[in-house]
C-alpha positions as CSV (number, residue, x, y, z in Angstrom):
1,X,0.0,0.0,0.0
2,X,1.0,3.6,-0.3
3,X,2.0,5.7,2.5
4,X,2.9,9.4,1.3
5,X,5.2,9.6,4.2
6,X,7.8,6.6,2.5
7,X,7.2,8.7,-0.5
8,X,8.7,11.8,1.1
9,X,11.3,10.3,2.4
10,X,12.6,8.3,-0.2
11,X,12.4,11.5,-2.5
12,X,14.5,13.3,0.3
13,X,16.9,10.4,0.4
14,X,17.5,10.4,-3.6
15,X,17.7,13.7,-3.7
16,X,20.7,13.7,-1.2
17,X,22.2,11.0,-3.2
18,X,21.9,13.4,-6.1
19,X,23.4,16.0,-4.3
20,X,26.3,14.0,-3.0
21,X,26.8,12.4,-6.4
22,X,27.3,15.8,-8.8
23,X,28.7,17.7,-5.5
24,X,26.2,20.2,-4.7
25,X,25.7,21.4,-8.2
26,X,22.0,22.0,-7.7
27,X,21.7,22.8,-11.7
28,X,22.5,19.2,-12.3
29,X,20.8,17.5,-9.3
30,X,17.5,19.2,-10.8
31,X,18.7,18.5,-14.1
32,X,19.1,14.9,-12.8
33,X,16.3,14.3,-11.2
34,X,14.0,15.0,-14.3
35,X,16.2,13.7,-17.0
36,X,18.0,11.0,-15.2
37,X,21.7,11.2,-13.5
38,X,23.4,9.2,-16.5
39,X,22.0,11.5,-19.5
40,X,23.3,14.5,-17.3
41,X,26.9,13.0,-16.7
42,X,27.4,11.6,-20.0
43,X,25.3,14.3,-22.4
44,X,25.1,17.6,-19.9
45,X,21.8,19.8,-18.8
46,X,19.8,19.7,-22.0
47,X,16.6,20.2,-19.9
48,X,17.3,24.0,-19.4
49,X,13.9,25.5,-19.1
50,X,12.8,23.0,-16.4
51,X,16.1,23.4,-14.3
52,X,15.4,27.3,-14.6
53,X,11.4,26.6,-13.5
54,X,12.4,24.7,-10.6
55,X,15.1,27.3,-9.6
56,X,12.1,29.9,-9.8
57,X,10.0,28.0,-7.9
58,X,12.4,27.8,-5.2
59,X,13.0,31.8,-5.0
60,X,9.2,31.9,-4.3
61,X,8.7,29.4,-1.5
């Protein structure tokens, strides 16, 4: 069954990974994130305009 709180805190515990693993570069974790760690390692941030979205978002909450 589905518990939103195992959902919260796996998210939080990938999202650490995905800061550890590109070193605090939060374009790339968000890049990562949506895209997938491997296309961002091997290919770069193609997914510009939702990296910049996200980093809005952030500003306003």
């Amino acid at each position: 069954p589905y518990k939103l709180s195992d959902n919260i805190e796996l998210g939080a515990i990938y999202l650490r990974s995905l800061m550890n693993g590109f070193h605090g570069n939060l374009n790339e974790v968000i890049s990562a994130y949506n895209e997938g760690g491997w296309s961002v390692v091997h290919r770069g941030i193609f997914n510009w305009k939702y990296v910049n979205n996200v980093r809005a978002l952030m500003q306003r909450f």
